[in-house]
N, CA, C and O atoms as CSV, one atom per row, in Angstrom:
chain,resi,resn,atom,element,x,y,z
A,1,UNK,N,N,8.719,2.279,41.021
A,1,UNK,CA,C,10.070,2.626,40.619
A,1,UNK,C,C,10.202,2.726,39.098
A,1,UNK,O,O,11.137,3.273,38.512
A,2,UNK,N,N,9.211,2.165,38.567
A,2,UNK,CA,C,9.248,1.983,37.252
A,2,UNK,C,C,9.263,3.049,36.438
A,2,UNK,O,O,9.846,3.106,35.356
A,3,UNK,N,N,8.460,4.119,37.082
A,3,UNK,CA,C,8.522,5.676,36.105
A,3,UNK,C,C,9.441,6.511,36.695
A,3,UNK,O,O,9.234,7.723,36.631
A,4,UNK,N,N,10.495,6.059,37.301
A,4,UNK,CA,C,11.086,7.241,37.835
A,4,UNK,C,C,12.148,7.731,36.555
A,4,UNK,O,O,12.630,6.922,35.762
A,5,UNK,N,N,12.346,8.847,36.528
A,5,UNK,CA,C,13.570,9.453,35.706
A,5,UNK,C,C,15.033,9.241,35.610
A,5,UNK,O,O,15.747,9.009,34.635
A,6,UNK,N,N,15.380,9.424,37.264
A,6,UNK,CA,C,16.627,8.628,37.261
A,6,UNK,C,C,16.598,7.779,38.331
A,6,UNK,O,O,15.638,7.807,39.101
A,7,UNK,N,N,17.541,7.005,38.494
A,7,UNK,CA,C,17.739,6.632,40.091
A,7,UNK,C,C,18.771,7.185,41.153
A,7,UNK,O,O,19.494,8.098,40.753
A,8,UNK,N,N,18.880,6.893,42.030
A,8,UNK,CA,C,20.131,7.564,43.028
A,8,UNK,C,C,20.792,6.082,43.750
A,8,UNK,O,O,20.087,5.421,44.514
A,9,UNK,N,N,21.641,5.829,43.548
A,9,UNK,CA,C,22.248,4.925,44.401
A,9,UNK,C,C,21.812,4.514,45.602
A,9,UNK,O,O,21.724,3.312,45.856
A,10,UNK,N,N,21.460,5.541,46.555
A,10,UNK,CA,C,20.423,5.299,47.643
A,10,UNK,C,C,19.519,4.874,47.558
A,10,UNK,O,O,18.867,4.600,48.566
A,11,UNK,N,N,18.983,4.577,46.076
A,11,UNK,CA,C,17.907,3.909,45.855
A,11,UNK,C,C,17.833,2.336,45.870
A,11,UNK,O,O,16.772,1.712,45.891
A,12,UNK,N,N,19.115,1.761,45.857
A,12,UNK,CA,C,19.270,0.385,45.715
A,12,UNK,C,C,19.987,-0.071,46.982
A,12,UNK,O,O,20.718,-1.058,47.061
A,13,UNK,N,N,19.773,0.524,47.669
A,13,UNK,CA,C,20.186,-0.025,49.444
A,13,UNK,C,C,20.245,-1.534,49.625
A,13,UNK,O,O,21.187,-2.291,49.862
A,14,UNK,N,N,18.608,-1.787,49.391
A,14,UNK,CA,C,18.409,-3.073,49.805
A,14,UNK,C,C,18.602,-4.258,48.335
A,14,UNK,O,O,18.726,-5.482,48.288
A,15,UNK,N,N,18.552,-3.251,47.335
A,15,UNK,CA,C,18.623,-4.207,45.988
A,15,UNK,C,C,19.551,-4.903,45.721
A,15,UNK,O,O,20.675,-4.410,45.811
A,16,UNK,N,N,19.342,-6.703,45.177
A,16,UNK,CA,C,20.344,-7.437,45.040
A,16,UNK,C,C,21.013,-6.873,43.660
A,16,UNK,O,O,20.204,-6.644,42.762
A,17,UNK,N,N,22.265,-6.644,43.405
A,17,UNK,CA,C,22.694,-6.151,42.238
A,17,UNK,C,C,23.700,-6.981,41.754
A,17,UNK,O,O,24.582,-7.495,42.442
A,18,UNK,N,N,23.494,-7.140,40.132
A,18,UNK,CA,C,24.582,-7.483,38.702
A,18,UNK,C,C,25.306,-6.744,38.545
A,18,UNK,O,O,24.995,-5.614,38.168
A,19,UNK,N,N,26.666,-7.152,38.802
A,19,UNK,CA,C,27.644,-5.972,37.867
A,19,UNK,C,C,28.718,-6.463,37.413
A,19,UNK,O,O,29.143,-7.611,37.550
A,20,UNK,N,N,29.177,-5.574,36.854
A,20,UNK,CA,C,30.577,-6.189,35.626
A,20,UNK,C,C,31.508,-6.481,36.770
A,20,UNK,O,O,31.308,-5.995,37.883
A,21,UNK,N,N,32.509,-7.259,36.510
A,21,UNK,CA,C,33.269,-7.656,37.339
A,21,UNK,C,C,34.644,-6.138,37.369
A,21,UNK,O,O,34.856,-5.219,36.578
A,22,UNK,N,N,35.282,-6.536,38.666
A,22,UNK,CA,C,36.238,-4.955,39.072
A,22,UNK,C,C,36.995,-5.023,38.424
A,22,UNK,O,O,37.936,-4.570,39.075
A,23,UNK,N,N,37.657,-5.501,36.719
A,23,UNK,CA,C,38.589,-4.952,36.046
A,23,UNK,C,C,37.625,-3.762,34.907
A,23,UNK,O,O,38.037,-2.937,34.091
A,24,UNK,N,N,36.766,-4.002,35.162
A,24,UNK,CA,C,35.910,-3.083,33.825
A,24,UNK,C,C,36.239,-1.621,35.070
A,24,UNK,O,O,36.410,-1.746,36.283
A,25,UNK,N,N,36.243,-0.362,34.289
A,25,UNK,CA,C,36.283,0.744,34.563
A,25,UNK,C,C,34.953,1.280,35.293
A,25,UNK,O,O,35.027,1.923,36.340
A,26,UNK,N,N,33.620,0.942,34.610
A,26,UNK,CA,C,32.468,1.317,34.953
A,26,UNK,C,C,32.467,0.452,36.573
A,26,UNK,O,O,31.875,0.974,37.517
A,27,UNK,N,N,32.957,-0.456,36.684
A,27,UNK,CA,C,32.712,-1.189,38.507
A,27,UNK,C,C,33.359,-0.260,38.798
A,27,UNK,O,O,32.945,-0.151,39.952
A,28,UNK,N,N,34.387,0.892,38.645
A,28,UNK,CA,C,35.112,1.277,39.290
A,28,UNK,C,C,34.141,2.715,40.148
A,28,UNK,O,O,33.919,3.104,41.295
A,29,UNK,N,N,33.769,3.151,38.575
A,29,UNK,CA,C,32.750,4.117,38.999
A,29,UNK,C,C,31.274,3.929,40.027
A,29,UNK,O,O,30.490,4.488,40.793
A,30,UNK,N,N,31.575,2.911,39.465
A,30,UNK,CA,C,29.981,2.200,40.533
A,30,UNK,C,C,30.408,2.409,41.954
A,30,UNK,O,O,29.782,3.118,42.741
A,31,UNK,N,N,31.661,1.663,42.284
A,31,UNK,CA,C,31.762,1.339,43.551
A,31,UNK,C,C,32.561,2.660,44.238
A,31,UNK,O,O,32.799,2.610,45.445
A,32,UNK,N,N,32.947,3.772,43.500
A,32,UNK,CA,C,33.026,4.915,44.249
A,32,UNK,C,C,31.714,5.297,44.287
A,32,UNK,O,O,31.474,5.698,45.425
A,33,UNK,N,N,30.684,5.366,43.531
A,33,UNK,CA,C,29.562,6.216,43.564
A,33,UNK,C,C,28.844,5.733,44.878
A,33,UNK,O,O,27.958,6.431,45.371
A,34,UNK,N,N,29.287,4.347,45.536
A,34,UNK,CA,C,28.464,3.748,46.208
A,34,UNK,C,C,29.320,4.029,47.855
A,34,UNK,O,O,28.886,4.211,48.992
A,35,UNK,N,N,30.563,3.958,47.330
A,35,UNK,CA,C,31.381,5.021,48.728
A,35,UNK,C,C,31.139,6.576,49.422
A,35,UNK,O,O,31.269,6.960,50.584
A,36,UNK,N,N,30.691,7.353,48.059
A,36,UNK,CA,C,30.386,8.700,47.970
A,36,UNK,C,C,29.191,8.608,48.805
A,36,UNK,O,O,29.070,9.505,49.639
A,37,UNK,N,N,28.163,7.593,48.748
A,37,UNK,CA,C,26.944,7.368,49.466
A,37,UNK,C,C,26.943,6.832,50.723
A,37,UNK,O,O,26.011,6.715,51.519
A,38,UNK,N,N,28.076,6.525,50.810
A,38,UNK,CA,C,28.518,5.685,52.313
A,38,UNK,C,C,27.679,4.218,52.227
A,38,UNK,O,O,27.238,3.793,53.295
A,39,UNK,N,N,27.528,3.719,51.453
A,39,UNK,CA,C,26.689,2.307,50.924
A,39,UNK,C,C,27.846,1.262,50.633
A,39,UNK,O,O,28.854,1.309,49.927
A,40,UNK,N,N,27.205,0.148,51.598
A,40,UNK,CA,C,27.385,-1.249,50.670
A,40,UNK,C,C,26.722,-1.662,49.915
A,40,UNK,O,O,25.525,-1.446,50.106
A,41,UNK,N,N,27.095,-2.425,48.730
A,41,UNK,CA,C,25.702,-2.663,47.996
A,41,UNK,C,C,26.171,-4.128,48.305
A,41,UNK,O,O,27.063,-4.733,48.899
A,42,UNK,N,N,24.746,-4.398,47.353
A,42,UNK,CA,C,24.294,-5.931,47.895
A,42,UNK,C,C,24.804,-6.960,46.721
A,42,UNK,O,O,23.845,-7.332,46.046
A,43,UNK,N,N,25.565,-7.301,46.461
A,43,UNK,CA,C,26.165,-8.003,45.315
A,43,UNK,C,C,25.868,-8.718,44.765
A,43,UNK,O,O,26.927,-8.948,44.180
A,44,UNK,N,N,24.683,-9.908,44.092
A,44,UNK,CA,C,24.492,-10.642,44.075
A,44,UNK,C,C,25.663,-11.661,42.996
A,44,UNK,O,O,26.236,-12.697,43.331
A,45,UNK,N,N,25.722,-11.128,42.003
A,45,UNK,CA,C,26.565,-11.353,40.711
A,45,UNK,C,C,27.424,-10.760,40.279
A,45,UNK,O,O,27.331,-9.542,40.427
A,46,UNK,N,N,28.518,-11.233,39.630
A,46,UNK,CA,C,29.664,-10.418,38.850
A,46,UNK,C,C,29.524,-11.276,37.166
A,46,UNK,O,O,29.085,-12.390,36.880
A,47,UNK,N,N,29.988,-10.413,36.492
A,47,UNK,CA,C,30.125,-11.092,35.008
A,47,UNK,C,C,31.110,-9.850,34.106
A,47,UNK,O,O,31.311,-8.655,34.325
A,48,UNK,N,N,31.576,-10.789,33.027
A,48,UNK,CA,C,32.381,-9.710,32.080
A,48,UNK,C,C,31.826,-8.961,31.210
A,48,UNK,O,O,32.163,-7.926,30.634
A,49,UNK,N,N,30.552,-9.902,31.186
A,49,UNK,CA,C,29.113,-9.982,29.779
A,49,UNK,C,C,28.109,-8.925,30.451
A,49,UNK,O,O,27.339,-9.323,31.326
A,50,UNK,N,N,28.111,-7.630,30.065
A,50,UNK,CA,C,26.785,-6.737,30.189
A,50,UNK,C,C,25.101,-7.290,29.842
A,50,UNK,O,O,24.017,-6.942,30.309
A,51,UNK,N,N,25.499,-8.321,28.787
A,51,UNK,CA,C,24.211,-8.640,28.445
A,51,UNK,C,C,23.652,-9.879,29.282
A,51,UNK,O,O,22.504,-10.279,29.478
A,52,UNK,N,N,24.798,-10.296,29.666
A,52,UNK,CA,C,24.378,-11.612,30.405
A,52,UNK,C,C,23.847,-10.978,32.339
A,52,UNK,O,O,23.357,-11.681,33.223
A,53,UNK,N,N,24.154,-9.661,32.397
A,53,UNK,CA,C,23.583,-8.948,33.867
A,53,UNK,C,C,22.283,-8.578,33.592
A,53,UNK,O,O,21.352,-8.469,34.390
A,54,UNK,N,N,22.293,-8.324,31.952
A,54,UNK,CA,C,20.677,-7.834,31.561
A,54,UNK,C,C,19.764,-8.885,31.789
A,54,UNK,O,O,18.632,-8.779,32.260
A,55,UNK,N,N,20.380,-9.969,31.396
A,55,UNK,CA,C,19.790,-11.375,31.124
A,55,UNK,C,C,18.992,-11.749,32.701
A,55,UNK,O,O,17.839,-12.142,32.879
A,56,UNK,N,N,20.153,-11.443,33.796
A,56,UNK,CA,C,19.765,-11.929,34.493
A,56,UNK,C,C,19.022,-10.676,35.386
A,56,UNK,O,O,19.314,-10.777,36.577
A,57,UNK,N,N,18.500,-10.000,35.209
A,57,UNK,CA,C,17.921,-8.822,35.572
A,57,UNK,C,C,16.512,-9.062,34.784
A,57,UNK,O,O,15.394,-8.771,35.211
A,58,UNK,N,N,16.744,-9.492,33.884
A,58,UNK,CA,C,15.347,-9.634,32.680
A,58,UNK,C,C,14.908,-10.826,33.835
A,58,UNK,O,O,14.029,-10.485,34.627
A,59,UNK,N,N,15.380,-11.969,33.945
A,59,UNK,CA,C,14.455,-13.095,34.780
A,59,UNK,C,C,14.446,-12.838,36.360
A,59,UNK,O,O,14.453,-13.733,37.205
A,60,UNK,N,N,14.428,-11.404,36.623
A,60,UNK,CA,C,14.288,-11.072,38.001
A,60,UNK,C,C,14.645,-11.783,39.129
A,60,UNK,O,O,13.992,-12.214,40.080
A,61,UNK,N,N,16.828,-11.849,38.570
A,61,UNK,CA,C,16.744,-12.064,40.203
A,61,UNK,C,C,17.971,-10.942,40.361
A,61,UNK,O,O,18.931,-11.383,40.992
A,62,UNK,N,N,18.092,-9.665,39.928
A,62,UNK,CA,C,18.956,-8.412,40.391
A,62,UNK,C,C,18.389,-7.158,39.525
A,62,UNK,O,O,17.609,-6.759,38.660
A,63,UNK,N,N,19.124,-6.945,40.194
A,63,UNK,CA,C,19.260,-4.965,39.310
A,63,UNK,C,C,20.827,-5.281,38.225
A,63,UNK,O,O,21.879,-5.808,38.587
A,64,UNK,N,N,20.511,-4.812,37.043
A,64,UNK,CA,C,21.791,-4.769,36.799
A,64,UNK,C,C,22.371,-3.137,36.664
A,64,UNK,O,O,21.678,-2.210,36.245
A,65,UNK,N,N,23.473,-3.045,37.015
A,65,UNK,CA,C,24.113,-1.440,36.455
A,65,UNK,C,C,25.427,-1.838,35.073
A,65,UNK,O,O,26.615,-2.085,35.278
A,66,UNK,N,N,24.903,-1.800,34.074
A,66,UNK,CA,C,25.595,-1.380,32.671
A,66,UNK,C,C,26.079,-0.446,32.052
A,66,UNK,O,O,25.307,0.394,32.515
A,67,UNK,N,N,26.819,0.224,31.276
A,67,UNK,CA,C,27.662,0.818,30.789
A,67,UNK,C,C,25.980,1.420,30.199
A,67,UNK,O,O,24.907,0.868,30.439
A,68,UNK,N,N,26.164,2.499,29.511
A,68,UNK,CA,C,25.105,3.434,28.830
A,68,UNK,C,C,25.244,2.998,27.290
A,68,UNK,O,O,24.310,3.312,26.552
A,69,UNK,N,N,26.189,2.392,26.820
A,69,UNK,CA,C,26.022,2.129,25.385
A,69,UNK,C,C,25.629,0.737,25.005
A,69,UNK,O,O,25.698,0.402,23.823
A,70,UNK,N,N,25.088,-0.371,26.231
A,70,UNK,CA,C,24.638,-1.491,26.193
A,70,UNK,C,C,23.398,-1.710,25.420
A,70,UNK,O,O,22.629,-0.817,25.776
A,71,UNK,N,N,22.845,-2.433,24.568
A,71,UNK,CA,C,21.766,-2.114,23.899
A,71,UNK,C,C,20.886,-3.056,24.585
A,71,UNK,O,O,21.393,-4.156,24.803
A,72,UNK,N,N,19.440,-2.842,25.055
A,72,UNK,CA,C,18.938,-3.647,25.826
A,72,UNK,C,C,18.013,-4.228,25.380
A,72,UNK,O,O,16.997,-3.824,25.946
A,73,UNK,N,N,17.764,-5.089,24.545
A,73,UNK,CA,C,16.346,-5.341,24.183
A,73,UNK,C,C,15.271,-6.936,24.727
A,73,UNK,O,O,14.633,-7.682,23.983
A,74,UNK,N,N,15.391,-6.991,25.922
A,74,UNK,CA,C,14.467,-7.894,27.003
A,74,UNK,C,C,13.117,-7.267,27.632
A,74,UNK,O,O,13.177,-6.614,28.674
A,75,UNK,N,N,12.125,-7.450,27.081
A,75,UNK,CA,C,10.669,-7.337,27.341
A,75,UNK,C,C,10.688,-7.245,28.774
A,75,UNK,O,O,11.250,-8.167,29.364
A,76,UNK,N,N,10.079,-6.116,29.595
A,76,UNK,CA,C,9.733,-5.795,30.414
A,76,UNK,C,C,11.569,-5.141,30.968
A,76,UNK,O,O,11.870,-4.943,32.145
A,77,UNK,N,N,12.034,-5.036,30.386
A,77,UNK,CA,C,13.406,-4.238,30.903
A,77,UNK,C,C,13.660,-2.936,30.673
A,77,UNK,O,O,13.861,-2.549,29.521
A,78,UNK,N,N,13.685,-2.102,31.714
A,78,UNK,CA,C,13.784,-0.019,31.468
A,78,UNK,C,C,14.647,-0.044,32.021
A,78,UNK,O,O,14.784,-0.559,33.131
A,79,UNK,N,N,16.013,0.900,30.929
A,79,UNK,CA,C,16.929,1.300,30.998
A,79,UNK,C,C,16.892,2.807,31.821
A,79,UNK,O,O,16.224,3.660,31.236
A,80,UNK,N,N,17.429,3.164,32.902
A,80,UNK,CA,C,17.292,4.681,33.854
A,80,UNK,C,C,18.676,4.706,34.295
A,80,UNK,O,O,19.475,3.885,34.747
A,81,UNK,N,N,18.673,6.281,33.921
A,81,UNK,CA,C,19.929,6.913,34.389
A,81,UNK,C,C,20.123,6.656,36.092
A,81,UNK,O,O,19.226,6.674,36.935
A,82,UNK,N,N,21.668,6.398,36.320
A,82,UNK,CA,C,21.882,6.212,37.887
A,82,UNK,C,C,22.648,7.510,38.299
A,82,UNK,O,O,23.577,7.874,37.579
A,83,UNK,N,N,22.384,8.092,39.197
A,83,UNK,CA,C,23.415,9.233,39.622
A,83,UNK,C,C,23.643,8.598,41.426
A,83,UNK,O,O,22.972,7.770,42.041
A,84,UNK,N,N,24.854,9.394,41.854
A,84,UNK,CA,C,24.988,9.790,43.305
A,84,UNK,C,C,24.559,10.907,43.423
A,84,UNK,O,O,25.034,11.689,42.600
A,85,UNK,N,N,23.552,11.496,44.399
A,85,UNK,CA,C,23.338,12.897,45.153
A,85,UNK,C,C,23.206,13.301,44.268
A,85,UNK,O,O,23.817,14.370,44.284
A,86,UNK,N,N,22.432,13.057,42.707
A,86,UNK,CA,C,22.262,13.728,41.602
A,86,UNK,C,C,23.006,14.834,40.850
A,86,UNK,O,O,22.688,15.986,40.553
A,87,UNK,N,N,24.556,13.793,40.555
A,87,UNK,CA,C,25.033,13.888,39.733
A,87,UNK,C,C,25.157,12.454,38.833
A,87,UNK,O,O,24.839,11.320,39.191
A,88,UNK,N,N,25.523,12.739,38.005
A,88,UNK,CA,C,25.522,11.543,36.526
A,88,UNK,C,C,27.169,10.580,37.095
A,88,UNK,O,O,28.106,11.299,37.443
A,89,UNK,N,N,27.311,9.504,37.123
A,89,UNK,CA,C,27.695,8.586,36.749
A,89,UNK,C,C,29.013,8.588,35.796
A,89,UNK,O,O,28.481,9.104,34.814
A,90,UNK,N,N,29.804,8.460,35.562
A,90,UNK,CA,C,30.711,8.337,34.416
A,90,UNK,C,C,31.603,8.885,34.409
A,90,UNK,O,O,32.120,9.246,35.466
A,91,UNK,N,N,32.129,9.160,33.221
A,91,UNK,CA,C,33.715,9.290,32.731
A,91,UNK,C,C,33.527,10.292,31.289
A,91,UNK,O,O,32.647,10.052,30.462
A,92,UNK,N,N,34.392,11.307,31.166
A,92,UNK,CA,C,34.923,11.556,30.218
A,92,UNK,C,C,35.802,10.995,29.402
A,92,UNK,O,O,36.433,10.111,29.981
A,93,UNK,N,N,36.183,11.185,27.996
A,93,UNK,CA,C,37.157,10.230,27.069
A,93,UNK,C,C,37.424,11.703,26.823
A,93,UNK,O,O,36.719,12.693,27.015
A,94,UNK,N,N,39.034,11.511,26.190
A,94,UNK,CA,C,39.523,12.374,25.399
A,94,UNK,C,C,40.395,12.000,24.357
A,94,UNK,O,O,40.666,10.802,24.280
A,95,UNK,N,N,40.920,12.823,23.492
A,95,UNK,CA,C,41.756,12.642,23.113
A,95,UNK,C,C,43.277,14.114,22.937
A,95,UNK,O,O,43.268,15.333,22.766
A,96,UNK,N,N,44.379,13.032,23.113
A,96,UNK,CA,C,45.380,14.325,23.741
A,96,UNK,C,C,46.101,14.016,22.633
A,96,UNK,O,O,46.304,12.936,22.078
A,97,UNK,N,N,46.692,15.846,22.232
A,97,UNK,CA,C,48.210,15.983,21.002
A,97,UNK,C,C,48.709,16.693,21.345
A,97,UNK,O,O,48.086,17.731,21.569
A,98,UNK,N,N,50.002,16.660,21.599
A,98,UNK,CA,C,51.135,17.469,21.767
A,98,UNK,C,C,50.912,18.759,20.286
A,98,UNK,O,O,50.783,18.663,19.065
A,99,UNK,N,N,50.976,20.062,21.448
A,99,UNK,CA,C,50.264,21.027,20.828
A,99,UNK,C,C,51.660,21.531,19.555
A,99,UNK,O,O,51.346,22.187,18.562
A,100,UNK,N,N,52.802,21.200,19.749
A,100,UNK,CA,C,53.873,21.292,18.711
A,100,UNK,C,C,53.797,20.716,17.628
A,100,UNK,O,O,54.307,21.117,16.582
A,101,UNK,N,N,52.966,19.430,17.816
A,101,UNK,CA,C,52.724,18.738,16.276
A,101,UNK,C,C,52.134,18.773,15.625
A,101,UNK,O,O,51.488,19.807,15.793
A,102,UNK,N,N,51.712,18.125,14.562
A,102,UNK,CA,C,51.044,18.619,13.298
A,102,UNK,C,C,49.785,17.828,13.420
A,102,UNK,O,O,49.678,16.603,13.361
A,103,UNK,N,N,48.811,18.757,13.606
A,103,UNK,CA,C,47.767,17.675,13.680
A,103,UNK,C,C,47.073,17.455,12.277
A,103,UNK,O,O,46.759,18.484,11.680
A,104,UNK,N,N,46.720,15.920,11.517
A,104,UNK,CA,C,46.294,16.100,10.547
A,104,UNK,C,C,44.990,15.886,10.264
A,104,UNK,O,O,44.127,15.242,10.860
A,105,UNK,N,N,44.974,16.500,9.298
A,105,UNK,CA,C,42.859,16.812,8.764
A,105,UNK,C,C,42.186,15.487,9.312
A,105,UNK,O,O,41.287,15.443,10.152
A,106,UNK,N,N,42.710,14.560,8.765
A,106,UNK,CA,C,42.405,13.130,9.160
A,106,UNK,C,C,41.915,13.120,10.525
A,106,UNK,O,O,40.841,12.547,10.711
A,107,UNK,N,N,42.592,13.727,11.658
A,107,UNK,CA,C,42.624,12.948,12.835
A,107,UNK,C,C,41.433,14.080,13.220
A,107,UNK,O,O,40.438,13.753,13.866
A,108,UNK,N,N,41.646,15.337,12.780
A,108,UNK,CA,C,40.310,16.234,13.275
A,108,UNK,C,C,38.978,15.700,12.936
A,108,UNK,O,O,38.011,15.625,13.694
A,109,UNK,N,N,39.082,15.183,11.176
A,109,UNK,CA,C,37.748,14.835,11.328
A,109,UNK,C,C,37.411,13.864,11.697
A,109,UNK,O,O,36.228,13.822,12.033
A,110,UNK,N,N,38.270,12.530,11.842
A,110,UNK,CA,C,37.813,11.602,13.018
A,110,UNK,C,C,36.825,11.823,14.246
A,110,UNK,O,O,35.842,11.119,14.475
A,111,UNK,N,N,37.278,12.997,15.057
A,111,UNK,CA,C,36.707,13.474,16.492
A,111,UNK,C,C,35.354,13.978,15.804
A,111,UNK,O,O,34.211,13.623,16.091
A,112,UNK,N,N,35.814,15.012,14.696
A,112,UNK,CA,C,34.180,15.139,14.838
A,112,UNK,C,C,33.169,14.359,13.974
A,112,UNK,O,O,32.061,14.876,13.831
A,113,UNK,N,N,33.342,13.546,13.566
A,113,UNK,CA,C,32.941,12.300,13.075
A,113,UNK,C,C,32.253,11.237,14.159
A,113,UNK,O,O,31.098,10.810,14.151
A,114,UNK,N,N,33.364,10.937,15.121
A,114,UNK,CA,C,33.147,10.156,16.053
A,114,UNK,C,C,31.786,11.093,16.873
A,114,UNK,O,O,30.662,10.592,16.853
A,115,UNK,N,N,31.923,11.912,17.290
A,115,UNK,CA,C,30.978,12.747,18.271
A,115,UNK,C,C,29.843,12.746,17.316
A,115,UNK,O,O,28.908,12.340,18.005
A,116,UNK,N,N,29.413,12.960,16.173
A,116,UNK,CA,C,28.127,12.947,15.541
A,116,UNK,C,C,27.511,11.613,15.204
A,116,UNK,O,O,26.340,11.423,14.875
A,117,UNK,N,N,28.719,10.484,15.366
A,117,UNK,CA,C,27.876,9.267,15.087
A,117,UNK,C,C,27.663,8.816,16.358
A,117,UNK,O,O,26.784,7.977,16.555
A,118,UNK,N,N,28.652,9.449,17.685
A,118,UNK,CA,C,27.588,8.600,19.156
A,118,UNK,C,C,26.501,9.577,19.312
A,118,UNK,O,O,25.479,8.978,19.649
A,119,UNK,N,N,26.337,10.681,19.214
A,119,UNK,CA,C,25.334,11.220,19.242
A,119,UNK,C,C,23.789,10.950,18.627
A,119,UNK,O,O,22.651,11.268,18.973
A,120,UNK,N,N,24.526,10.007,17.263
A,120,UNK,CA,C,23.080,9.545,16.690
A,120,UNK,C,C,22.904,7.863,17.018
A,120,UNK,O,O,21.774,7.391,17.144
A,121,UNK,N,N,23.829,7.219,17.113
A,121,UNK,CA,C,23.446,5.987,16.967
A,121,UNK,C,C,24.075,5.240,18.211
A,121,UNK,O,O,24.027,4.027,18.007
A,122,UNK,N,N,24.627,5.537,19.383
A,122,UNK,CA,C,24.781,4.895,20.548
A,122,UNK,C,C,23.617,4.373,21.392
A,122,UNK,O,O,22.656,5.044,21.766
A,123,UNK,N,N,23.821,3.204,21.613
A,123,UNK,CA,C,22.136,2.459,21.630
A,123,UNK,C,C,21.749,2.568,23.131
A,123,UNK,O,O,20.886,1.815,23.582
A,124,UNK,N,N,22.488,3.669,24.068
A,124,UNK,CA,C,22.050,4.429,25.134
A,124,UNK,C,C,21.808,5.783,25.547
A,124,UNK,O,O,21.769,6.399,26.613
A,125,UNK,N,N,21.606,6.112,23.905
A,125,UNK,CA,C,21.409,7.976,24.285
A,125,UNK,C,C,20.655,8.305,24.673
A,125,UNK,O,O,20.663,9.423,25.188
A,126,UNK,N,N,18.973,7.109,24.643
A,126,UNK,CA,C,17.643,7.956,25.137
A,126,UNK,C,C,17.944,7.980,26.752
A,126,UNK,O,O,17.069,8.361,27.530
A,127,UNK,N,N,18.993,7.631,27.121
A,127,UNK,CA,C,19.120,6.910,28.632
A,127,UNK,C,C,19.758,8.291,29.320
A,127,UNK,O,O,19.399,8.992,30.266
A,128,UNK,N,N,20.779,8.337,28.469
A,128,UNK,CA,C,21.832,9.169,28.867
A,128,UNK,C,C,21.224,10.929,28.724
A,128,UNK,O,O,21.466,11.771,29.588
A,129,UNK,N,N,20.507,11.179,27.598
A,129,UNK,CA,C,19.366,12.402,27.683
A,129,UNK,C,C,18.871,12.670,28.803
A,129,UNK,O,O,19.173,13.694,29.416
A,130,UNK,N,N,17.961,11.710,29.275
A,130,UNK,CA,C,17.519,11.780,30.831
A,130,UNK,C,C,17.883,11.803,32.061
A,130,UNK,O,O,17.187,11.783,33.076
A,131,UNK,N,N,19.384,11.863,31.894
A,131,UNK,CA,C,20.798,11.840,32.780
A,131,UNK,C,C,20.842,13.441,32.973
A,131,UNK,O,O,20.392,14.218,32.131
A,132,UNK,N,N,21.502,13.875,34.308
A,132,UNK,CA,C,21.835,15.253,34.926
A,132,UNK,C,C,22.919,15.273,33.901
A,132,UNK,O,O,23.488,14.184,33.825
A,133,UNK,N,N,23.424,16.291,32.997
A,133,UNK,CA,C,24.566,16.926,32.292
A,133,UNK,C,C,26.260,16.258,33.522
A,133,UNK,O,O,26.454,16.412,34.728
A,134,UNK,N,N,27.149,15.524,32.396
A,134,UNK,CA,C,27.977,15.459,33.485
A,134,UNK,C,C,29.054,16.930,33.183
A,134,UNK,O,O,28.952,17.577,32.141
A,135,UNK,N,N,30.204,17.332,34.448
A,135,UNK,CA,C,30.511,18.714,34.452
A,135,UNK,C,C,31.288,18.310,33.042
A,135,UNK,O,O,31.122,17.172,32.603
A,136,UNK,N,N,31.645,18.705,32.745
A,136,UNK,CA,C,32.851,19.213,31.358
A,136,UNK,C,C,34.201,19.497,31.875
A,136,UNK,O,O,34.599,20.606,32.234
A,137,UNK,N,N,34.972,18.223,31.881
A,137,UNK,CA,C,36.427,18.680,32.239
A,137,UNK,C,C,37.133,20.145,31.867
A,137,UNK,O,O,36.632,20.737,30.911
A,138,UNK,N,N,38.037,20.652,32.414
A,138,UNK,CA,C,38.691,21.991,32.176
A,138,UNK,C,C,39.809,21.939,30.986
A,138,UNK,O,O,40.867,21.339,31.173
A,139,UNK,N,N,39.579,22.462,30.008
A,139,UNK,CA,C,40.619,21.767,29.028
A,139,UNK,C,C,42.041,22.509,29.570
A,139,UNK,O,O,42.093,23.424,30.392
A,140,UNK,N,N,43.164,21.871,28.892
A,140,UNK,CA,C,44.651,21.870,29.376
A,140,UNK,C,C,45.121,23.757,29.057
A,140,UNK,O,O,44.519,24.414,28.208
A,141,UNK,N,N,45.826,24.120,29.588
A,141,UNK,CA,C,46.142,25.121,29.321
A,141,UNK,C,C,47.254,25.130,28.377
A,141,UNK,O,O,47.902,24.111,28.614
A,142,UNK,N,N,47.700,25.671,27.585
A,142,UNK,CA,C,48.253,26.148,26.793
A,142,UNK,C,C,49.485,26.949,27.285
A,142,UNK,O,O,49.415,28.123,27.648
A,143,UNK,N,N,50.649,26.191,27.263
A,143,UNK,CA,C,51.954,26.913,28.207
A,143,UNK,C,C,52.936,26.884,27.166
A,143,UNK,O,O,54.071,27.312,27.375
């Protein structure tokens, strides 16, 4: 399992799994991805602490599933993209302005500011590279 590229949810059938507890957003995604599969998963742990699922994934007693910007650094631990039916996992962010107002220089170059520094320094991009493209929401129409 160790060289695989990504995983598929179907892949952890029988695996005991770490995960953030159900107010984090990412359990939310997990546990549809795991409906979409018609799967129970096997629960072993809940926590608020991403690093503390790594932790306990590092002394082998689960799988953990973490957010993609978790930075992982526990010897013998590989970070792999998870999809359902091979698609990617996740969520889009946006940001919304009422198209009447004034948008200022400031706030534009924020966005593209923000997008060139997760692009370089989010400490899950080699992860997320190896991830299926997720679709690209439809932007708002203009009425």
């Amino acid at each position: 399992m160790a060289r695989r590229r990504v995983f598929d949810v179907a892949d952890l059938v029988d695996q005991p799994l770490v995960l953030l507890r159900r107010e984090f957003r990412m359990r939310h995604l997990i546990e549809s991805a795991f409906d979409i599969a018609r799967m129970r998963p096997k629960v072993l742990m809940e926590s608020a602490s991403p690093h503390t699922l790594v932790a306990v994934a590092a002394a082998g007693y689960g799988t953990a599933i973490v957010p993609s910007n978790v930075l992982i650094r526990h010897e013998g631990i590989r970070a792999t993209p998870l999809v359902v039916r091979g698609t990617s996992i996740g969520a889009w962010s946006s940001i919304a302005w009422h198209r009447e107002r004034f948008l200022p220089p400031y706030a534009q170059r924020f966005v593209e500011e923000f997008i060139r520094y997760a692009r370089r320094f989010n400490p899950g991009r080699d992860v997320v590279r190896r991830a299926p493209p997720m679709v690209k929401p439809k932007e708002a129409e203009s009425s």
